[in-house]
N, C-alpha and C positions, 0 to 999 in steps of 0.2 A: 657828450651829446647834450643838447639845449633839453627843451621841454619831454619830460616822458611820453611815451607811446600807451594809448588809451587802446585799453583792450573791453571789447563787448563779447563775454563767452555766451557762447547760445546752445543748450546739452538739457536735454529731459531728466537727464541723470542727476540728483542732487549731490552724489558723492562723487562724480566727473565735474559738476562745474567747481567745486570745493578744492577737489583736487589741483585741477589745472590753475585757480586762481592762485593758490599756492605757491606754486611753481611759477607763474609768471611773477607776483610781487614778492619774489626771492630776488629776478633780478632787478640793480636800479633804473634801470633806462626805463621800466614795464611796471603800468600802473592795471588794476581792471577799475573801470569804469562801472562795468556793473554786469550781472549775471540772470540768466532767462531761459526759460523753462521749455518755451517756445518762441516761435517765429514771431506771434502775435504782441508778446510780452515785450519781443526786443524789439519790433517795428514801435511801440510808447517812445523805449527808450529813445532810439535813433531820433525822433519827432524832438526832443525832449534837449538830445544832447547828439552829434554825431562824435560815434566812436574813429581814432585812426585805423582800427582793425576789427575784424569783427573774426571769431572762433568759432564753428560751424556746425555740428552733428550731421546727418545723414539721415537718419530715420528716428522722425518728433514724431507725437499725437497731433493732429488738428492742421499742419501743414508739413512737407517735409522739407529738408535743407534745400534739395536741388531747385524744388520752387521759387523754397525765398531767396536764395542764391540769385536765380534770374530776376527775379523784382526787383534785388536791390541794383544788379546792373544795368537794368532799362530803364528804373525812376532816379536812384540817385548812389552811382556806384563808389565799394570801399572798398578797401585791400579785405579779400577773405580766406581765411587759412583753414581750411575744411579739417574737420577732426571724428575721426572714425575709427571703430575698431576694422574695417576693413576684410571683413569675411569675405570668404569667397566670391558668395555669389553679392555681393556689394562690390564688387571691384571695377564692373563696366559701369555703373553709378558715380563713383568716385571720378573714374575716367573721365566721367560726361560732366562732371564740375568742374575741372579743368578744363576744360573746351567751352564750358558759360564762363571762365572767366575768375575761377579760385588762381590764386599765386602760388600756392603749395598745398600740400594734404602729409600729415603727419598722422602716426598709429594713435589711437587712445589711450593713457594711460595704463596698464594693466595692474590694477591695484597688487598689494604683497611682493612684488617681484623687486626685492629695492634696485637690485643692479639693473634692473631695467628702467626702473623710474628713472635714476641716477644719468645713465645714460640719454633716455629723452626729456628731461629738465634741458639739456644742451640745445635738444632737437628742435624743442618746443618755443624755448626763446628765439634760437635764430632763424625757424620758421616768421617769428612774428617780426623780428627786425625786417628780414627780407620784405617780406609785405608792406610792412609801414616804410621801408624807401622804394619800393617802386610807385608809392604815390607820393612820395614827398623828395624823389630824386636825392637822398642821403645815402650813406652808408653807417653802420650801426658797426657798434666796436662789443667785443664777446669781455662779459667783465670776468677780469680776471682771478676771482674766486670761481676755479670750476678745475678740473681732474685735469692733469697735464695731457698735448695734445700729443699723441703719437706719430710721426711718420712711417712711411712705408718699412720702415727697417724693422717692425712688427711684423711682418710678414712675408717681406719678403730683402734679404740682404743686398746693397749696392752691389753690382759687378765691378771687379777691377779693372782699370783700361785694361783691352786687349780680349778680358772675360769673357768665355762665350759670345765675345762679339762676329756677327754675322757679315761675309762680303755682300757688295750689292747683289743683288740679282735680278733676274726680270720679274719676279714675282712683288708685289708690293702688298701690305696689309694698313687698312686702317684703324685706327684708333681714337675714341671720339669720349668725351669728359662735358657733360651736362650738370646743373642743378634747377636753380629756382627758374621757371619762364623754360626750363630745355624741352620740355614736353613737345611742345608747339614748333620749336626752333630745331629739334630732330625731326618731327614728323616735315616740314619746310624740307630741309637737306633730301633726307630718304626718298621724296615722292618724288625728286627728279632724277633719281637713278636711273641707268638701262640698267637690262639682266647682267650683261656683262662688268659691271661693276666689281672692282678689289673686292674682296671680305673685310668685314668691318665690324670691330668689337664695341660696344659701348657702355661705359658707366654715366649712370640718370640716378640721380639721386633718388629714391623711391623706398617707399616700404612694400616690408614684404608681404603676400597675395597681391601685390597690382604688378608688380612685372610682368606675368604671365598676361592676363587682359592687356595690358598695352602695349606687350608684341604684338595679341593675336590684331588688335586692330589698326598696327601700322603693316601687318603683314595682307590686309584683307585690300587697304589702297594701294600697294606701294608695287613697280617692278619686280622688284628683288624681294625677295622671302627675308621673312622677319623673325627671329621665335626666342624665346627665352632662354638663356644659356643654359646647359649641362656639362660637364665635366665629361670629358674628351671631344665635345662636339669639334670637328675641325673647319677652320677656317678657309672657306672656298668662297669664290666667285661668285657672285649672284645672291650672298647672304650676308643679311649683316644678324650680330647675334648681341641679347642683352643681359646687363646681368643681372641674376635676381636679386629681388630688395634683402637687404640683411645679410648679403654673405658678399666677397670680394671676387674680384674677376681677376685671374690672372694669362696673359698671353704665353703661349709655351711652342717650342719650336721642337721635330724629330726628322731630321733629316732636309725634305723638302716641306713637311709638312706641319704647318702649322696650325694649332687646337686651345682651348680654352680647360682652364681649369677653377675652378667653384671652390672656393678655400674660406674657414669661418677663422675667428681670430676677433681682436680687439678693434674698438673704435680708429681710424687710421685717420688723419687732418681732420677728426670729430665727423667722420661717416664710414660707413658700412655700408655697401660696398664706399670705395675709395677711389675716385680718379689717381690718387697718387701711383697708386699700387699699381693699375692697370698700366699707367704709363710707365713708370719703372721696368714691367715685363718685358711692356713692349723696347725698352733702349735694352733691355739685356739679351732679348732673345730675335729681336728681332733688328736692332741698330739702325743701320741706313735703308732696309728694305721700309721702313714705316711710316704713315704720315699722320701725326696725330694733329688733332682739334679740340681744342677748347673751348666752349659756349658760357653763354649767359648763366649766373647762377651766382650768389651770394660765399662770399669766402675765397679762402688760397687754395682747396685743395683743387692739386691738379699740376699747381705753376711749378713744386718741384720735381715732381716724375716728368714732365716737359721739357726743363731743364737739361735732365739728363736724358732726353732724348735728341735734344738737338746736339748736346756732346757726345753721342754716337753716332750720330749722320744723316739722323732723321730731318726729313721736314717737317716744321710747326706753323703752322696755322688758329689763330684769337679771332675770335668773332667782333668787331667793333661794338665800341659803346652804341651808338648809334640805334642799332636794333637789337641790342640786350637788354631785357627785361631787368638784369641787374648787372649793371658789369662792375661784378668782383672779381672772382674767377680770373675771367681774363685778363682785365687790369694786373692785379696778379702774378701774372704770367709775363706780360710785357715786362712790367719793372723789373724782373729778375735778368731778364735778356732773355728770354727763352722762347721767342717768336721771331719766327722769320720774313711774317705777313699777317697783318692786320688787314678783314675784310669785311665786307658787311655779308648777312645770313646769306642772301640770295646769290650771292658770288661763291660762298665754298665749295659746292658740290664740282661746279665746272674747275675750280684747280683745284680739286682733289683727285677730279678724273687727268687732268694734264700732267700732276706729277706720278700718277700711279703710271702712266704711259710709257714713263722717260723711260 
């Protein structure tokens, strides 16, 4: 990577923006430019120097983030990576920074907890890559001083050909793998469902308490019922189900019926939950009944559990550069050979309803 990615943390907390600076000039790509107390302090700076990124809190003294959130995208917009501890009742908050216009939201720090620091030092940097290339149309490389990266074989073992593999039948299940920009690019898909719509599992890269708020509010626009996974919830018609932040989703089949299972474990393609996972499930349990999708979102996970689902019989569908906020992911996925149709957002739902038909 050429010039570093200039970071403006912006946290009331003096021992969060300390922390987080930390952690970003750990890695090389990631410099901070400077650090602010409030909204009023960074708006100097910005005057002063514009940041490529700006790091965001939620609730400051004197303004809060969602305000200045909107100011900065109505006077003069920057990639912002909202940064919250994410309580409960902060979560339809969070929510509505994504819809003004945040790139991603990542948890806060929780001081002491080293394996968790550990783990979002990862989350944190390629939070702010992703941001700093959807304004500067790059892709950012993960340096490789950092914990080796897991595949799905953490949680879930490849099938053998033949393995529990499923004949067609008339039943079809979907499968759908989001990250950075997926918010907005699910909420697009889902709203043009009918009721009668496959069931449809998905991983959205998310931390946990917001899953649950961003069911209830795709569930409050959309046809088809929306809700946050549990463990045996089964997979019918007219619902699509999400998984919650922090834990993995896995696809499971009993007879004719197929249900979702909530499984904790390690970091998988350096996320929790894991598109890898999910789509691994789905080629082992569910083979050529499947149709999975891939969207916009920074990184590979996803393109091997894809893989092996079009080597069980599934159809694969990649969302085009085009209208991805970041196209990793699916690029990703294409290179590996693991797509069988490249389309743009507004195109998938109608072949996804065409091939759940067949």
């Amino acid at each position: 990577m050429g010039n570093k990615i200039r970071v403006l943390i912006v946290d009331d907390s003096a021992v969060v923006r300390q922390t987080l600076a930390d952690i970003l000039t750990s890695d090389p790509d990631i410099e901070v430019m400077a650090k602010a107390s409030d909204p009023f302090i960074a708006a100097d700076h910005i005057r002063h120097e514009v940041p490529d990124v700006i790091m965001l809190d939620v609730e400051m003294p004197r303004m809060d983030g969602i305000t200045f959130l909107q100011k900065i995208m109505s006077q003069h917009p920057i990639p912002v990576v909202i940064c919250s501890s994410l309580a409960e009742s902060g979560s339809e908050t969070a929510l509505r920074a994504l819809e003004y216009g945040a790139v991603e939201i990542i948890l806060k720090p929780r001081l002491g907890a080293k394996q968790f620091l550990e783990e979002a030092k990862i989350r944190i940097c390629d939070a702010v890559k992703a941001a700093a290339s959807v304004r500067l149309k790059r892709m950012a490389f993960v340096h490789p001083d950092v914990p080796p990266k897991l595949t799905a074989d953490a949680i879930l073992a490849k099938a053998r050909i033949g393995q529990d593999a499923m004949l067609k039948t008339t039943e079809k299940v979907v499968v759908v793998g989001a990250s950075t920009g997926g918010t907005e690019a699910l909420k697009d898909f889902l709203v043009g469902l009918p009721l009668d719509s496959p069931g449809i599992v998905i991983v959205q890269h998310m931390p946990e308490n917001f899953t649950k708020a961003f069911a209830q509010r795709l569930d409050s626009i959309c046809n088809i019922s929306v809700k946050e996974a549990e463990t045996n919830d089964s997979v019918i018609r007219g619902r699509a189900l999400i998984a919650p932040g922090n834990h993995h989703l896995l696809l499971k089949r009993s007879g004719a019926r197929y249900f979702v299972e909530i499984k904790d474990g390690p970091l998988v393609s350096r996320h929790r939950p894991s598109v890898d996972v999910l789509f691994r499930s789905a080629a082992r349990y569910a083979g050529a009944n499947a149709v999975g999708v891939i969207m916009t979102g920074m990184g590979d996970d996803g393109a091997k559990g894809m893989l092996e689902m079009r080597e069980a019989g599934a159809t694969t569908i990649a969302q085009d550069e085009e209208t991805c906020v970041v196209f990793g992911m699916p690029k990703k996925a294409i290179e590996l050979g693991a797509v069988d149709r490249v389309l743009s957002l507004g195109s998938i739902a109608g072949a996804v309803l065409r091939e759940a038909a067949q």
